[in-house]
N, C-alpha and C positions, 0 to 999 in steps of 0.2 A: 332314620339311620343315624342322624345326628345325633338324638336324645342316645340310643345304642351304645355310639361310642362315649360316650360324655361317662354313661353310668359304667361302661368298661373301665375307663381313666378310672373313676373313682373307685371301686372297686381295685384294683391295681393301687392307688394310696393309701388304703387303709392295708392291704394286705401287707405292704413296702412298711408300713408304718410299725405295723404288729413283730415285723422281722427284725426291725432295727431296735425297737423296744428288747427283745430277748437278746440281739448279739451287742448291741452298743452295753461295751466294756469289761467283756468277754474275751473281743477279739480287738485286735489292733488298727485304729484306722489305716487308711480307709476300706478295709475287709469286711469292718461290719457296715457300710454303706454302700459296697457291692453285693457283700451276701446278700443285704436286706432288696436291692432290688432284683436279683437274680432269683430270691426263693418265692419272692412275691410273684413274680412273673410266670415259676415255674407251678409255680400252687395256683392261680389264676388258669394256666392251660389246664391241670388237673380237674379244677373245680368246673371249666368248661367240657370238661369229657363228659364227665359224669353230671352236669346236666343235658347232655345231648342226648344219656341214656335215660333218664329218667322222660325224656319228649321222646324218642321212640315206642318205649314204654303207654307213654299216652295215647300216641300213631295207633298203637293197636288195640284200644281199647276202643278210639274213633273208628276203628276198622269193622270193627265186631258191632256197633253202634251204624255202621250204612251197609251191612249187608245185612241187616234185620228191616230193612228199606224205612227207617228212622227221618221224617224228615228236616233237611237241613235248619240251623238256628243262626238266626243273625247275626252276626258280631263273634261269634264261636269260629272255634278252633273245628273245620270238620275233615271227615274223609269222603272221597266220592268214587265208587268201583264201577267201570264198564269201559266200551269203546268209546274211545274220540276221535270225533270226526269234526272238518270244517265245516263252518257256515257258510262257508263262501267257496272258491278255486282253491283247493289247497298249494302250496309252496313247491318249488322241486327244488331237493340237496343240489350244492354245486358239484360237486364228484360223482355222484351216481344214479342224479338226477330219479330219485324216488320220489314220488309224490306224497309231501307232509304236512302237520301242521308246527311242529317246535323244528328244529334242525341247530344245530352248534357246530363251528366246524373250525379248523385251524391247518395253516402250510406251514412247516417248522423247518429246523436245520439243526445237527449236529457242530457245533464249535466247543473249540478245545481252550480251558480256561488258564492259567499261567501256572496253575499246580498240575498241567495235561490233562484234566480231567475235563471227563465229555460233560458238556450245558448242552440243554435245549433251547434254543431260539426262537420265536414265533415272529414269523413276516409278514403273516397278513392272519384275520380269524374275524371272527361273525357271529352272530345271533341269530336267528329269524323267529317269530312266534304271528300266525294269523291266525285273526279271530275264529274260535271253535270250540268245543264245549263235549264233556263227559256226560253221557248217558247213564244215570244212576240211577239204583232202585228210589232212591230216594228223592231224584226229581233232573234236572238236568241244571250242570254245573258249568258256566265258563271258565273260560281258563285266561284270568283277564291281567296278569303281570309274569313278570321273570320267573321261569321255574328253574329251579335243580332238579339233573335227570338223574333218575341210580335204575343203574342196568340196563342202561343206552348205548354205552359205548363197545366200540365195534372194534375191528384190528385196522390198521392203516389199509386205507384205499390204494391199489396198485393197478396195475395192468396200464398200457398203451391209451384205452377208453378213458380210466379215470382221470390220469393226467389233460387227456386234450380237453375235457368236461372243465375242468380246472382253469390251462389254458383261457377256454373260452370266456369263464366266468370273470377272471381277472383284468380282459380285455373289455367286456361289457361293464363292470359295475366300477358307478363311481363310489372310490374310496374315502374314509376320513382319515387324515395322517395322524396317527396318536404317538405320543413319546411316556415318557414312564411320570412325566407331570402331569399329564392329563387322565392317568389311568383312573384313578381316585373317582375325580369329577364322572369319568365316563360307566364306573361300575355304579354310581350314587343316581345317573338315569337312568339305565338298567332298572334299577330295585324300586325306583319311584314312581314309575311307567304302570297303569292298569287303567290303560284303553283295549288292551283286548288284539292290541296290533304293535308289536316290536321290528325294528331293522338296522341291525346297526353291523357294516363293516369298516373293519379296522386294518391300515394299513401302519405296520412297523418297518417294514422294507426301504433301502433308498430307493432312489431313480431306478438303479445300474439293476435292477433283482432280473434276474433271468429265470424260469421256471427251470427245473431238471432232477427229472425223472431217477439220478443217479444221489443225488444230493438229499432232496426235497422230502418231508414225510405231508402225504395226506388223510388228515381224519376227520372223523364225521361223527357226530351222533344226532340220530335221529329218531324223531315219533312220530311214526308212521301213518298218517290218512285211515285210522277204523281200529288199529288196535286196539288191546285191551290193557288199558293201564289204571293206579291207584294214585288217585290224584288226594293230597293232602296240604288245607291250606286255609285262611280267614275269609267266611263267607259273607258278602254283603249281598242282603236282598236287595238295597237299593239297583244294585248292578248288574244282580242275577247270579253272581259268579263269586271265584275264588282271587282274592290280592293276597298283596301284602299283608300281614301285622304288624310289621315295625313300627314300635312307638304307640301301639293297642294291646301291648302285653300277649302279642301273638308272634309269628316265624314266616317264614318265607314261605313261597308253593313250592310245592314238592310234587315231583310226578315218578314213579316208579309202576317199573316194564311187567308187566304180565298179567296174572287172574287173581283169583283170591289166595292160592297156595303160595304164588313166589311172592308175592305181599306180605304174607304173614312171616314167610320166612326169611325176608330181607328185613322185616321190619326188627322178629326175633335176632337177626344177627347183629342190625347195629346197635343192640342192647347191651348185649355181649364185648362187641367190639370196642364201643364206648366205653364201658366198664374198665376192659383190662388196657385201654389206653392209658386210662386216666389214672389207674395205679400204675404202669411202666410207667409216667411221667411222673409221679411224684416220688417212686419209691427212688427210681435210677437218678435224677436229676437232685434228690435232697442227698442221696448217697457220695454222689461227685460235690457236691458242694460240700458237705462238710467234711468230706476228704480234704479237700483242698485248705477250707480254714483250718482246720486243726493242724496241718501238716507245718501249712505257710506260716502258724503262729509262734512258734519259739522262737524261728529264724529272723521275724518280724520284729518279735520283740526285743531281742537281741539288738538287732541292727537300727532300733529308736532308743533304746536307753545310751543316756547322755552319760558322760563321767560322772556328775555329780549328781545325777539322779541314782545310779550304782554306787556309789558314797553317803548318801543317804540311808541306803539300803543297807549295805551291808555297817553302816553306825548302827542305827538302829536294831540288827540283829545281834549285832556284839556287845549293844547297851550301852558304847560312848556319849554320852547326852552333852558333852562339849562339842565332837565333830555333828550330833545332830543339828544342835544350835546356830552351828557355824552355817551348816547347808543351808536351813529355814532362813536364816538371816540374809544369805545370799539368792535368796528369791526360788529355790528348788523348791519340784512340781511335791507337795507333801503328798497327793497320792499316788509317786513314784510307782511305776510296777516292775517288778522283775520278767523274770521267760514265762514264769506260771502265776505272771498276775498276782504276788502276793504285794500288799501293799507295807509299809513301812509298821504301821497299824497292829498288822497280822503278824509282824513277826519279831516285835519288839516282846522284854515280859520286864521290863522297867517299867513300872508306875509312873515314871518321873518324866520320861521320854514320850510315853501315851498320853501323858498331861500335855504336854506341849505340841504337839502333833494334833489333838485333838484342839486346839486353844488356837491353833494354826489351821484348823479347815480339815481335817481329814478325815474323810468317810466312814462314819461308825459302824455302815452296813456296807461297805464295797465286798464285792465276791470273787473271788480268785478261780482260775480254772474248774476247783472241783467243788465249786458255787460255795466253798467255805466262808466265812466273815470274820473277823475281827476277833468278835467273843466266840464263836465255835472254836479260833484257834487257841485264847486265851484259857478255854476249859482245857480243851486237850493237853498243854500245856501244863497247867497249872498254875498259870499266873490270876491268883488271887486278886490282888489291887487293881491291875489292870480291869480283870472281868469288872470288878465294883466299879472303876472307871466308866468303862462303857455302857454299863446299865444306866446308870445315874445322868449318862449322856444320850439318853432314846437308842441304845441298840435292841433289835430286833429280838425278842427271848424266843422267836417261836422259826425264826429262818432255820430251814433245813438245808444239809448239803446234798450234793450226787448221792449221797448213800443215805438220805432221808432220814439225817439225823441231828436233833439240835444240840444247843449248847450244854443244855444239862442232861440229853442223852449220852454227853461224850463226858463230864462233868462223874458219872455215874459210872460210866466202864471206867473210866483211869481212877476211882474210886478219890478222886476230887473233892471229897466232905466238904470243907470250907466256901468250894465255889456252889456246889450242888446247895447248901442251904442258903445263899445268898438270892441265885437264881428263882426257887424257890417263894422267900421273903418278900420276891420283885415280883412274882405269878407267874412264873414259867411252870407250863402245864408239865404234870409228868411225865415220863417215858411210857410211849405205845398206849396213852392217849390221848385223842382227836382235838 
């Protein structure tokens, strides 16, 4: 579970990383070190959907693989179709007292949160798993750690009966008081556990809880003493049975409710489900994010340019190479940006001004909103000496803008001879080839 999250973590830093690579200078701090962890995060849940589908995906191919009565392989990922039954006395639900071998169950309450909206609360809830084993074509499987149930659960237990059941159970069993620090620890026994025999109740309630019938919800899921269930999970001969994989490059057990048909077709559905999860979270979530940056960036940028970074800018756009000087000499950010990111650079076309801006630190490749640079503006433009400038200083002959167009693409439509055969001279590939 540990190794799990660790490669989670990682996973999450290099995506964080990749995000801030494309918006660091783009967008306005710190925008792009939200974006970058916000998209990371949200590409991470993506990336988890659609691997869930892809393990579904395989669930049924193990599926088709134990009902050809295939026998099970050590250390494999397998599947195991039939009844399970206990080894031993099977367990009874606390509410409805069915005789089991898995049961999950929880007492919850309606509370109202300070924006009035209804939370569910949980006061007390449980596990139980005794030892017991799936009857397979393919040989007989215990069932020896924590499973996830799909298509166990039932509607809340009600009537007069279930409550006193309840009642009762709450007055018999000693509790564990957990609070929201100990959950962690207590889900990491859970999942570690493959003895073949789990028991854990959990008590979140204070002293003062009163059971009631009008308040209270009770639910159950259970698997039932002989059903027919599809158990899917990593088998150890040494054990006999089905564990964990975590940290074996395998997944948790899994037991889903029925025969071969509602298998196949629970199996089919969270292929599906996973699927169009995984694009609703990427597509909706990258959508709201860059709503948000693109919106918040004018206003952003606005509201960080300083006086005299706006005096630099607008020197250098009008060509005063005195108030430039004056600004550089007074310690202004030379790659000052405007609302659209253009830098002093980009929108200078004095030779004399781009000498000293450049001689001063200024980014011969910075990209402005519509990922233009320096020399794509100086083509467009027409500023002849400058483009010479920047070549002679490593700019980029081959950076394309938003519109997939370099410098001596645009060098070419504003019919720019002089810069077009410069670029040229320096090995700028032609227009509309690779």
């Amino acid at each position: 579970m540990k190794k799990g999250c660790l490669l989670w973590l990682l996973q999450l830093a290099v995506l964080v990383g990749l995000y801030y690579l494309a918006f660091h200078g783009r967008f306005t701090p710190p925008a792009d070190r939200i974006g970058a962890v916000a998209g990371g995060f949200f590409m991470l849940l993506a990336i988890g959907a659609f691997q869930n589908a892809f393990r579904a995906r395989k669930n049924r191919a193990r599926l088709e693989r134990a009902l050809s009565g295939a026998p099970f392989e050590d250390g494999q990922q397998v599947a195991a179709i039939g009844p399970i039954t206990a080894l031993g006395a099977p367990i009874e639900s606390p509410f409805t007292r069915t005789p089991s071998v898995i049961c999950s169950w929880d007492i919850s309450h309606e509370s109202k949160s300070s924006d009035s909206s209804d939370n569910t609360v949980k006061d007390f809830s449980g596990f139980s798993l005794t030892p017991c084993a799936v009857n397979a074509p393919g040989g007989t499987a215990r069932i020896l750690a924590f499973a996830t149930l799909e298509g166990f659960k039932e509607g809340p237990r009600t009537g007069p009966e279930a409550f006193a059941n309840a009642e009762s159970y709450l007055q018999s069993t000693p509790f564990e008081k957990v609070g929201l620090l100990q959950v962690f620890s207590q889900a990491k026994d859970l999942l570690t556990d493959d003895d073949g025999y789990i028991r854990k109740d959990w008590r979140m309630a204070g002293d003062d809880f009163v059971l009631d019938s009008e308040v209270h919800t009770l639910n159950e899921e259970v698997v039932k003493d002989g059903e027919t269930v599809c158990a899917l999970g990593f088998y150890s001969a040494e054990k006999g049975g089905l564990v964990h994989g975590f940290g074996k490059g395998g997944e948790g057990v899994t037991l889903i409710r029925g025969g071969i048909e509602a298998s196949k077709k629970r199996l089919k559905s969270n292929v599906g489900q996973n699927i169009a999860a995984g694009l609703l979270v990427l597509l909706a979530s990258h959508f709201f994010l860059f709503m948000f940056l693109f919106l918040r960036e004018p206003s952003a940028r606005a509201e960080r340019m300083e006086p005299r970074e706006t005096a630099l800018l607008e020197a250098a756009r009008n060509g005063d190479l005195a108030a430039v000087q004056a600004q550089l000499a007074g310690g202004t950010e030379t790659d000052a940006r405007d609302t659209e990111s253009n830098t002093p650079l980009m929108l200078t076309r004095d030779p004399e001004i781009a000498r000293r801006l450049i001689a001063a630190g200024a980014d011969v490749n910075a990209r402005n909103q519509q990922a233009s640079t320096p020399l794509i503006e100086a083509a467009k433009n027409g500023a002849a000496e400058v483009a010479r400038l920047l070549v002679q200083h490593g700019a980029d002959l081959e950076a394309r803008d938003n519109e997939q167009r370099t410098a001596l693409d645009w060098a070419v439509q504003s019919d720019q001879k002089e810069i077009a055969s410069l670029l040229r001279d320096a090995g700028a590939k032609e227009p509309g080839k690779p």
